[in-house]
C-alpha positions as CSV (number, residue, x, y, z in Angstrom):
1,X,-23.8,10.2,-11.0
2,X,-21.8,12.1,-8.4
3,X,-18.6,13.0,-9.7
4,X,-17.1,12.4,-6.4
5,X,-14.6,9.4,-5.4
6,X,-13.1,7.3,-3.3
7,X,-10.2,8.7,-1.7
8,X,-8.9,5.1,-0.7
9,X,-8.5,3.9,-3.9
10,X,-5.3,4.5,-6.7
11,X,-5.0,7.5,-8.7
12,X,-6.2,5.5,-11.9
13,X,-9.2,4.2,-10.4
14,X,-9.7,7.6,-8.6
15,X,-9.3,9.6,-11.8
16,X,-11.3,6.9,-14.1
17,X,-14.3,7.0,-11.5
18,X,-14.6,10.9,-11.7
19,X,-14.2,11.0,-15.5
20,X,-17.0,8.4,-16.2
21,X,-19.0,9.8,-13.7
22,X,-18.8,13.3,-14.5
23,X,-21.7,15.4,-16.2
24,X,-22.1,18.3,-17.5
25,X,-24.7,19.3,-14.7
26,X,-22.1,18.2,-11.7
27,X,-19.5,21.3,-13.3
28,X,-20.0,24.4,-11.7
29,X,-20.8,27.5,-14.1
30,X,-17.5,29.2,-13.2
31,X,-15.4,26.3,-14.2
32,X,-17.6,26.0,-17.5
33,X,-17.0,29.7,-18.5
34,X,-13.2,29.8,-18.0
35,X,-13.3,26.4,-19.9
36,X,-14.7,28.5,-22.7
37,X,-12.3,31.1,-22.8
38,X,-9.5,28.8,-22.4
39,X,-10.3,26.8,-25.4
40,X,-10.6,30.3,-27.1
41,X,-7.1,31.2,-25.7
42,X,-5.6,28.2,-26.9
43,X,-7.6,28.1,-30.4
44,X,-6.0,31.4,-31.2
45,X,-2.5,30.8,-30.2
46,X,-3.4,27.8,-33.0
47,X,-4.6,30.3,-35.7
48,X,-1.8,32.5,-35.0
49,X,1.3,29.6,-35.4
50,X,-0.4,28.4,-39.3
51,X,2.0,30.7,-40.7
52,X,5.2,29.4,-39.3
53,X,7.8,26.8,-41.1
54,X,7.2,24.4,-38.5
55,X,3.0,24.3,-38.7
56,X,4.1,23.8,-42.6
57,X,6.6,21.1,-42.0
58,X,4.3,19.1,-39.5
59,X,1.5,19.4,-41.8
60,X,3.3,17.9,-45.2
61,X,4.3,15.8,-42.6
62,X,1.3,14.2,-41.2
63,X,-0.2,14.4,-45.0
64,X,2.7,12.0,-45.9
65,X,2.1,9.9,-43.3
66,X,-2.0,9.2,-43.8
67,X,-3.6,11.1,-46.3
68,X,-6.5,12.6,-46.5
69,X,-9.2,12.3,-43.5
70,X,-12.4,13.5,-42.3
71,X,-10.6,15.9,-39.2
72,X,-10.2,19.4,-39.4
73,X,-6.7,20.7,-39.2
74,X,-6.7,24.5,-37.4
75,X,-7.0,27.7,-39.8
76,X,-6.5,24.6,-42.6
77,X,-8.9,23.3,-45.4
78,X,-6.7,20.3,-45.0
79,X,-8.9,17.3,-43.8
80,X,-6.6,14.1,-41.9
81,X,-7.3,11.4,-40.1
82,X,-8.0,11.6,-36.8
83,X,-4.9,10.7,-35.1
84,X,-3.3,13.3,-37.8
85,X,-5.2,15.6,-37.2
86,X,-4.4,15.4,-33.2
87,X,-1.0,15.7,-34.0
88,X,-0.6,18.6,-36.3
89,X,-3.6,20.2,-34.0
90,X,-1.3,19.7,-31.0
91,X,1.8,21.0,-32.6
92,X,0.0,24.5,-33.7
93,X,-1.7,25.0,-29.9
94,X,1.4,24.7,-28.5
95,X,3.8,25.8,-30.9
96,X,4.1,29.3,-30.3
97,X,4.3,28.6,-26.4
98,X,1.9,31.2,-25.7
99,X,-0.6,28.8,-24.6
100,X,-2.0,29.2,-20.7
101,X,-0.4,27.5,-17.8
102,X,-1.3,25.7,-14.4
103,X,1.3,26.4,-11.6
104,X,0.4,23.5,-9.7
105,X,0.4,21.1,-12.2
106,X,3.7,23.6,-13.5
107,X,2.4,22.5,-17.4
108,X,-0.2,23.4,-20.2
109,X,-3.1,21.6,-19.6
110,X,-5.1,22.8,-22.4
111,X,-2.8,21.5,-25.2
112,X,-2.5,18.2,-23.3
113,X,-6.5,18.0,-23.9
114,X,-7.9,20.1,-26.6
115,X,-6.6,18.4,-29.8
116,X,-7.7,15.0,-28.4
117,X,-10.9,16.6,-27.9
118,X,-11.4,18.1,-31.9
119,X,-10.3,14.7,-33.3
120,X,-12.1,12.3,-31.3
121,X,-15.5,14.9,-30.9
122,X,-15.6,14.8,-34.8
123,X,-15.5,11.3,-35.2
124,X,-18.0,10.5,-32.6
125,X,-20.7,13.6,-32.9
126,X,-20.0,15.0,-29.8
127,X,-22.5,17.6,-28.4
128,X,-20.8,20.9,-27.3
129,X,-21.7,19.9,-23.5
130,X,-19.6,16.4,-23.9
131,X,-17.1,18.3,-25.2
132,X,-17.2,20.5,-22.0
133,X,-17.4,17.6,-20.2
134,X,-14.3,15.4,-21.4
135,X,-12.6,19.0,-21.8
136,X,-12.4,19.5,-17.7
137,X,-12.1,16.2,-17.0
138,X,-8.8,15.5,-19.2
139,X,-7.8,19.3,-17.0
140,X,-8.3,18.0,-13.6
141,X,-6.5,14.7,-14.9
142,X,-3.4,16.3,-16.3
143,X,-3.0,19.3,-13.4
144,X,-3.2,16.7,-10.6
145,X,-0.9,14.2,-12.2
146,X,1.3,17.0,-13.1
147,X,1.1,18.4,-9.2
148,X,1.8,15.3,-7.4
149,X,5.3,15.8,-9.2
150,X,5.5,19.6,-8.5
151,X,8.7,20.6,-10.7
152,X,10.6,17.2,-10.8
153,X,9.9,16.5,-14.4
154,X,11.5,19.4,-15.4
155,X,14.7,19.0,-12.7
156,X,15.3,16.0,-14.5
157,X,15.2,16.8,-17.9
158,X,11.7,15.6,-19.0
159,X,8.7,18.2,-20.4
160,X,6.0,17.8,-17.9
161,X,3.4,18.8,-20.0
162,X,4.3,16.4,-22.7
163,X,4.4,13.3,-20.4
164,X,1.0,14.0,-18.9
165,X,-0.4,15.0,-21.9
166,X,-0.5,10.9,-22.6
167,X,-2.9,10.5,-19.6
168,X,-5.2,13.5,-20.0
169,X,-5.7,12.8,-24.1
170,X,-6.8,9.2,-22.9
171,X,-9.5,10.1,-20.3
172,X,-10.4,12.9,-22.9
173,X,-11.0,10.7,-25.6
174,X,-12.2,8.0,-23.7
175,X,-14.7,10.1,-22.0
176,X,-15.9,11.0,-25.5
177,X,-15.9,7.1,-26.4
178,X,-18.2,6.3,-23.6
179,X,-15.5,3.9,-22.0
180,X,-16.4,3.0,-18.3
181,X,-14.1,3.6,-14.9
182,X,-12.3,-0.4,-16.1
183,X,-12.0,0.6,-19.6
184,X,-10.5,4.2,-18.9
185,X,-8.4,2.7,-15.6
186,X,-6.8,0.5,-18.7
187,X,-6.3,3.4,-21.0
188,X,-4.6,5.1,-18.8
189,X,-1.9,2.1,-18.1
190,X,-1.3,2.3,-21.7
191,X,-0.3,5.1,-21.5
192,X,2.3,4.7,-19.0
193,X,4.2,3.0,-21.7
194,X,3.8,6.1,-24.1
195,X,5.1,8.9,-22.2
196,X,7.9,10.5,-22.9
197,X,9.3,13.8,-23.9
198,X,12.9,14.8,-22.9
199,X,14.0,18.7,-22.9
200,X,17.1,18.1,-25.3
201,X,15.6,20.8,-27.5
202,X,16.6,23.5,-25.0
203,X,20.1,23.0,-26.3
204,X,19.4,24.4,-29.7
205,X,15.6,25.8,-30.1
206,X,14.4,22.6,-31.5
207,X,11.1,21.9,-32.9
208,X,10.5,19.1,-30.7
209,X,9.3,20.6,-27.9
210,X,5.8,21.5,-30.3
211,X,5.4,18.1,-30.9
212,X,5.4,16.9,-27.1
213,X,1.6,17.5,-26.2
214,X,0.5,16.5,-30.2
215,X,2.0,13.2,-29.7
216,X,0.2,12.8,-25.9
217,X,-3.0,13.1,-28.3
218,X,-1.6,10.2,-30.8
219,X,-1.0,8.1,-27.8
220,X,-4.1,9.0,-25.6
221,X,-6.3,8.2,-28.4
222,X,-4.9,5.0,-29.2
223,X,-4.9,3.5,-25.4
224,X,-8.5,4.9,-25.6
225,X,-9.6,2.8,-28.4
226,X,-7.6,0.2,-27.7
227,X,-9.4,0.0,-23.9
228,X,-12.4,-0.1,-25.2
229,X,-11.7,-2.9,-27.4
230,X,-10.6,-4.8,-24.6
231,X,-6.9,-4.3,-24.4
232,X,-5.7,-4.8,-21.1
233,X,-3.6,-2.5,-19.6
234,X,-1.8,-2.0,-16.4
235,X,-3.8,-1.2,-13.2
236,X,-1.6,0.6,-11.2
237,X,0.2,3.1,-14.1
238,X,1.0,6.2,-11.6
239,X,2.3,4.2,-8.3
240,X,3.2,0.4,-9.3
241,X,6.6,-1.1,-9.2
242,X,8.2,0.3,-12.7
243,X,5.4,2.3,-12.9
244,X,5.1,5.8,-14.2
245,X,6.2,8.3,-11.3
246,X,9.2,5.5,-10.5
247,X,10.4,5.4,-13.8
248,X,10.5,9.0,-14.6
249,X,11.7,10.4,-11.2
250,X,13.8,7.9,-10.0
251,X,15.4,9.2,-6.7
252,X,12.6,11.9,-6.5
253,X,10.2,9.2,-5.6
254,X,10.0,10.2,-2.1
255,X,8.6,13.7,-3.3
256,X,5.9,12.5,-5.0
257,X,2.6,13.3,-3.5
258,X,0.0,11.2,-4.9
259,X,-2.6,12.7,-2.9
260,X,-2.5,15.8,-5.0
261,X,-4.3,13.5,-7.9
262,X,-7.5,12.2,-5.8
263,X,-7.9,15.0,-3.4
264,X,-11.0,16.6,-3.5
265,X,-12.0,15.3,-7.4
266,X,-15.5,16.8,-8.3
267,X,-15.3,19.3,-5.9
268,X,-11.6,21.2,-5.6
269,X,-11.4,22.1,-9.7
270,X,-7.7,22.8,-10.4
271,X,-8.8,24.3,-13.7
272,X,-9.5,27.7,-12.1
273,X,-5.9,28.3,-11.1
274,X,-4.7,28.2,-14.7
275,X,-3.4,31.2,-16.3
276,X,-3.6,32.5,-19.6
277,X,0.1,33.9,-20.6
278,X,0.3,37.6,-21.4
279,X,3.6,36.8,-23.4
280,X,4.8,34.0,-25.5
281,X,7.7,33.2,-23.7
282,X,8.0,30.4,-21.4
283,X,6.4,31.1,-18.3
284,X,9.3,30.8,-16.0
285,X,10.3,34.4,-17.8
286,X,7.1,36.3,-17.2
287,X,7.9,38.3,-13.9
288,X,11.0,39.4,-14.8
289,X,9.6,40.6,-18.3
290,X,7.2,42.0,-16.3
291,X,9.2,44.2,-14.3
292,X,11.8,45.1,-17.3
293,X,8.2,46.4,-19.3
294,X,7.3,48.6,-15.9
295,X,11.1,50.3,-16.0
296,X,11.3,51.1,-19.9
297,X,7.6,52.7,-19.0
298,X,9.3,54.5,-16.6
299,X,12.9,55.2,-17.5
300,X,13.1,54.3,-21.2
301,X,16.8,53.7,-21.1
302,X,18.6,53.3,-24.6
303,X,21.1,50.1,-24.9
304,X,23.9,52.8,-24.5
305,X,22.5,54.5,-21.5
306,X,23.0,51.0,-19.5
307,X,26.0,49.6,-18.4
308,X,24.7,46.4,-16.2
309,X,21.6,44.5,-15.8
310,X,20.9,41.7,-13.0
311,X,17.8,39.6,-13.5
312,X,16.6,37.6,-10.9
313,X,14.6,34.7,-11.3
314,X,13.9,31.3,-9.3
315,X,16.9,29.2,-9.0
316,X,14.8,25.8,-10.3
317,X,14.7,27.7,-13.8
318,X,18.1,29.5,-14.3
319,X,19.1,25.8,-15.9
320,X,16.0,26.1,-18.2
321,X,15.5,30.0,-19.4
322,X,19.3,31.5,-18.0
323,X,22.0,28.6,-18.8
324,X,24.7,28.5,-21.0
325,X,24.7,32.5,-20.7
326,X,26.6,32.2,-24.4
327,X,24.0,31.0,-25.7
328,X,21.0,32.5,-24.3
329,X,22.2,35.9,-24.9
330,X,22.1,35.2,-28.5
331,X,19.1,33.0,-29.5
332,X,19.6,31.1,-32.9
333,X,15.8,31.0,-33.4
334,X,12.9,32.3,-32.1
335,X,12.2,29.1,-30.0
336,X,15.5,29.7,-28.7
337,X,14.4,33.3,-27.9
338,X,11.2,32.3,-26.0
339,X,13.4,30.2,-23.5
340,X,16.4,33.1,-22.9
341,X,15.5,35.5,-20.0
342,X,18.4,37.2,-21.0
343,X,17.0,38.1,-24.5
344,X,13.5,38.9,-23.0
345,X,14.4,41.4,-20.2
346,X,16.8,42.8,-23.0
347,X,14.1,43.4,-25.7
348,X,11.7,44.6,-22.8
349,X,13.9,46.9,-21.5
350,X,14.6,48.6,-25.1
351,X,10.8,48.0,-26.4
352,X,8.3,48.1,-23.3
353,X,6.7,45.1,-24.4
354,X,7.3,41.0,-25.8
355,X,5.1,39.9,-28.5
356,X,5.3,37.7,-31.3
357,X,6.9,40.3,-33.2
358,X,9.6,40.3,-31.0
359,X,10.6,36.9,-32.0
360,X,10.7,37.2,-35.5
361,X,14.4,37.1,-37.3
362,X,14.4,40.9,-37.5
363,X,14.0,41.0,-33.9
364,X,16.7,37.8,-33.1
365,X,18.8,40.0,-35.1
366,X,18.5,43.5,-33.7
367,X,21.6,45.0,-32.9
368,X,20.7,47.2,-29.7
369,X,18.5,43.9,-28.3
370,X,21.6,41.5,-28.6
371,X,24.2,44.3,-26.9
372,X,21.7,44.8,-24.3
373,X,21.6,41.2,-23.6
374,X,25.3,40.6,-23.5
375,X,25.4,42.7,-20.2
376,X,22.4,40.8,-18.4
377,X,23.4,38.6,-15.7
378,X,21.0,35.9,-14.4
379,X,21.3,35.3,-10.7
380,X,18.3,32.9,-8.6
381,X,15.8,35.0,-6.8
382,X,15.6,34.9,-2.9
383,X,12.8,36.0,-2.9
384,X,10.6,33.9,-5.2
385,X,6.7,33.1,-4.9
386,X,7.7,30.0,-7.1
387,X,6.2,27.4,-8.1
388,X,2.8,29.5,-7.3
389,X,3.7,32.8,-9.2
390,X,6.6,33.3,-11.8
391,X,8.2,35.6,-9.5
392,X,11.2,38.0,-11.3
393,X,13.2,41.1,-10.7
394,X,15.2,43.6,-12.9
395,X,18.1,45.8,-11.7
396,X,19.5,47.9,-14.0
397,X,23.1,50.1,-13.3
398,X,23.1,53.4,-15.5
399,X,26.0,54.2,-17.2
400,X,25.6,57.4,-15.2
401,X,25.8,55.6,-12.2
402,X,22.2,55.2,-11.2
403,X,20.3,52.3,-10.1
404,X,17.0,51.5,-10.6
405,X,14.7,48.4,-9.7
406,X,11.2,46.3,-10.6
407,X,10.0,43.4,-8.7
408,X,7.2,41.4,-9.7
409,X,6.1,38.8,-7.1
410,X,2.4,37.7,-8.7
411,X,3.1,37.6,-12.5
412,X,0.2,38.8,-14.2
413,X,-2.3,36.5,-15.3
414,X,-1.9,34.3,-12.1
415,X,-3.7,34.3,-9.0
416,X,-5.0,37.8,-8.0
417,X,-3.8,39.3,-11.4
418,X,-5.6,36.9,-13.4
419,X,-6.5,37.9,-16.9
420,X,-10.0,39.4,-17.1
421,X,-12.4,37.6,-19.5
422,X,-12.6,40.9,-22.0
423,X,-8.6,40.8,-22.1
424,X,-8.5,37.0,-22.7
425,X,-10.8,37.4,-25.6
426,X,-8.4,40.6,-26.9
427,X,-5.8,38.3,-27.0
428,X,-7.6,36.3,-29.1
429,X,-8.3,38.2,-32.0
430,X,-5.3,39.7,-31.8
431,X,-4.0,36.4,-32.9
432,X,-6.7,35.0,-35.0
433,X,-6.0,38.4,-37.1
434,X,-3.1,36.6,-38.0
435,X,-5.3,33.5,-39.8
436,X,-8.6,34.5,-40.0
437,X,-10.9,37.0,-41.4
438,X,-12.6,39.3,-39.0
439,X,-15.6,37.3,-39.5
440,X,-13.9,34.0,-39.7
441,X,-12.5,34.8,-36.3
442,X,-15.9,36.1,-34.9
443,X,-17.8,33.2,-36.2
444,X,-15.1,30.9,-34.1
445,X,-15.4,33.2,-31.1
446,X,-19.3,32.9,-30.5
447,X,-18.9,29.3,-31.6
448,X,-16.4,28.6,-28.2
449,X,-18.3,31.1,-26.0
450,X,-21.5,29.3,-26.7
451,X,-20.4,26.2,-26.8
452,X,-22.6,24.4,-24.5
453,X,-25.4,24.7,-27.5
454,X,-23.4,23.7,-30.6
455,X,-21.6,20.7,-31.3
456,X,-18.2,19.3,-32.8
457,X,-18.5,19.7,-35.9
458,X,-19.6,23.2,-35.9
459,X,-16.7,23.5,-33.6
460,X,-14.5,22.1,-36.2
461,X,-15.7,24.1,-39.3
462,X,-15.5,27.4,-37.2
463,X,-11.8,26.5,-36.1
464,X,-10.5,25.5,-40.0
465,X,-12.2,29.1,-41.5
C-alpha cells in the first residue's frame, strides 16, 4: 500500500493511514540504515545508565509492581511484563540524556519509540523488518507532532518529548498489533488523555524527567490494546475542542502548525534530520560546550588564569540550562549538572571535553570546575541558528587582560556536521563497555546493524547480555 495520504484529512487519520499502510519496501534504504544506527545509539546510552541508582530504583520498582515476565529488561537477566519492561526500558534509554535529538520536533524521538517497540515485538514475534517498520513510523509520528508545536511545550513548562512519547508508543505498538487506520486513529485519542510530563524536576535534578518517555510506552501500549479491542477513543485528539494541542498550549494555540504533521508523510522522512548527541548534556548546551572544548584546545587556561566568562546561548533556553544562576553554578546531582551551562562550559574550559565522567560526584565536586563556574555569566545569543542548530558562544577575559572567543553556529552532530556512521558506532561501544562484554556488546552491535534479517527476540536476548 502506498504510504502516502490524504493531506485533507486530520492529523490522526493522516498519521493512522501512513502507519498502517507503511511497509518495509515503501522506506528508503537511507532512512533504514540511520534507523539502525539510531537504535544502536540509543541501545547503548541504555547499557551505559544499568549502573546508576536510578536504573536500580526503577527496576526494584517495576519488580514490585508485576513480577516476573517474559520481556527483556536492557543489560538485565531480569524478565517483566511487558508494560514493565517498557517502563524500566524507557527510563534506562533516556536516563543518561545522551540519547539523539530532532530539532524540528525539538525532542528525542527514539526513546518515545524504541521501548514500545522491544516490549510489544517480543510479545507478538515481530520480524526485524516490522520492527523497522513500526520503528520509523512511531519517528515520523512523534517529530511531526512534536514540530507542529516548535518549542511551546517547553515555554510552558511541559517535556515535549514526554507528551508525544504517548502518541508515537501507540502507533508503534499498534503497528506491531496489526491495528488498522480506525483502530490506530482511536489509540491515538487515548492517548490524548495520557499525556503529560511537567519540567518541575529542573528545579532540583529530579529523577522524573527519565521516567517521561517510559511512561509514553505504558500509555501507548495500553490505548493500543485497548483499540484493538474495540475501545473507542476520540477522533480528533491533536485539533478538537479540549483536545491535545488546546489543552497543553493554551494561548499558544495560534502557533500551532498542524500542517507540520501530515505534510509530505511517506515521502518527506523527518528521521534523517535527527542527531545523535556528542555529549550527555541537554542539547540546548551543546554549541557552547562546543566552543568552550575548541578554546581549552587552544588556550588551556587554568581556573586561576580566568577572571570572566560570558556564555551565550538562545534566549528560549536560558530559563531551562542558565536560570537560577545560584543554582546552576553548583549542580546538586549530576542530572542537575546535565541541564547547567554554567557547569558545562566550566568543566570544558578546564578539561577539553564533557563525558559521563564528568558528571560523576567527583566531578560535581571538583573545586577548580565549581570556581570556574561561579564567574560564568549566561547572556541570550543574537545570533542563534536556534531551533535548527544549538547555536552557543564562549568569551573568556584573562586575568591578564586578554580576550578570547569560540562561536559555534551548527553544533556538531546536526545538519552538515552530522555524526558519521563509524563515530556513531564508537560511541556505542564506548558505552556498552560500561555493561557488556566486548563480545556481549559485539553480538548486540551486528544484531542492530543487521536487523532487517533477525527478529525480536534475538533483538531482545542480544540487548539483555
Amino acid at each position: 500500500m502506498d504510504a502516502q495520504v490524504d493531506q485533507q484529512i486530520g492529523p490522526s487519520r493522516a498519521l493512522a493511514e501512513f502507519a498502517a499502510g507503511l511497509r518495509y519496501e515503501d522506506i528508503p534504504q537511507p532512512v533504514l540504515d540511520l534507523a539502525k544506527l539510531l537504535i544502536l545509539d540509543a541501545l547503548g546510552c541504555g547499557l551505559a545508565a544499568t549502573g546508576y541508582e536510578f536504573a536500580k530504583a526503577t527496576l526494584a520498582g517495576a519488580r514490585a509492581l508485576g513480577g516476573d515476565g517474559p520481556c527483556a529488561v536492557i543489560g538485565s537477566t531480569a524478565r517483566l511484563p511487558m508494560r514493565d519492561a517498557a517502563l524500566v526500558n524507557g527510563v534506562l534509554l533516556h536516563g543518561l540524556d545522551f540519547d539523539d535529538s530532532n530539532f524540528l520536533g525539538i525532542l528525542h524521538p527514539t526513546v518515545a519509540c524504541l521501548p514500545a517497540l522491544l516490549g510489544v515485538g517480543q510479545t507478538r514475534g515481530a520480524s526485524g523488518r516490522a520492527l523497522l517498520t513500526a520503528y520509523v513510523a512511531g519517528m515520523e509520528t512523534a517529530i511531526r507532532i512534536g514540530g507542529a508545536a516548535r518549542g511551546i511545550f517547553h515555554h510552558i513548562g511541559f517535556h515535549a518529548t514526554g507528551l508525544v512519547a504517548h502518541f508515537s508508543a501507540s502507533i508503534v505498538a499498534g503497528k506491531l498489533m496489526g491495528l488498522d487506520a480506525a483502530a490506530l486513529v482511536s489509540a491515538q485519542g487515548i492517548t490524548a488523555s495520557t499525556a503529560s510530563a511537567v519540567q518541575v524536576f529542573l528545579e532540583e535534578g529530579a529523577w522524573t524527567k527519565r521516567l517521561h518517555p517510559a511512561w509514553g510506552a505504558v500509555a501507548g501500549i495500553t490505548a493500543a490494546t485497548l483499540a484493538q479491542h474495540g475501545f473507542f477513543g476520540p477522533t480528533r485528539a491533536y485539533e478538537g475542542r479540549f483536545g491535545f494541542f488546546e489543552t497543553h498550549v493554551q494561548t499558544h494555540l495560534p502557533e500551532v502548525d498542524y500542517t507540520v504533521i501530515t505534510e509530505g508523510l511517506g515521502s518527506n522522512w523527518t528521521i534523517l534530520q535527527t542527531a545523535v548527541k556528542p555529549y550527555p548534556a541537554c542539547h540546548f548546551a551543546h554549541g557552547c560546550a562546543e566552543a568552550a572544548i575548541r578554546l581549552h584546545q587552544r588556550h588551556h587556561l587554568r581556573q586561576t588564569d580566568i577572571a570572566r566568562v560570558v556564555t551565550a546561548i538562545p534566549q528560549d533556553t536560558l530559563p531551562i540550562i542558565a536560570e537560577p544562576a545560584a543554582r546552576k553554578c553548583r549542580p546538586a546531582n549530576d542530572y542537575d549538572a546535565k541541564f547547567s551551562a554554567q557547569f558545562i562550559t566550566a568543566a570544558c574550559l578546564l578539561r577539553g571535553r564533557f563525558g559521563l565522567v564528568e558528571l560523576t560526584p567527583e566531578a560535581l565536586q571538583d573545586p577548580e570546575i565549581l570556581a570556574l563556574a561561579a564567574k560564568v555569566e549566561c547572556i541570550a545569543d543574537p545570533d542563534t541558528a536556534f531551533p535548527e542548530f544549538n547555536s552557543g558562544g564562549v568569551s573568556v577575559t584573562t586575568t591578564a587582560g586578554a580576550t578570547h572567543q569560540e562561536y559555534i553556529r551548527v553544533n556538531l552532530g546536526m545538519g552538515d556536521r552530522a555524526m558519521p556512521a563509524d563515530d556513531i558506532i564508537a560511541k556505542y561501544r564506548a558505552s556498552a563497555q560500561l555493561a557488556f562484554s566486548e563480545a556481549q556488546a559485539t553480538r548486540l552491535e551486528r544484531t542492530v546493524l543487521r536487523l532487517e534479517d533477525m527478529n525480536a527476540a534475538m533483538l531482545a536476548d542480544a540487548a539483555a547480555g
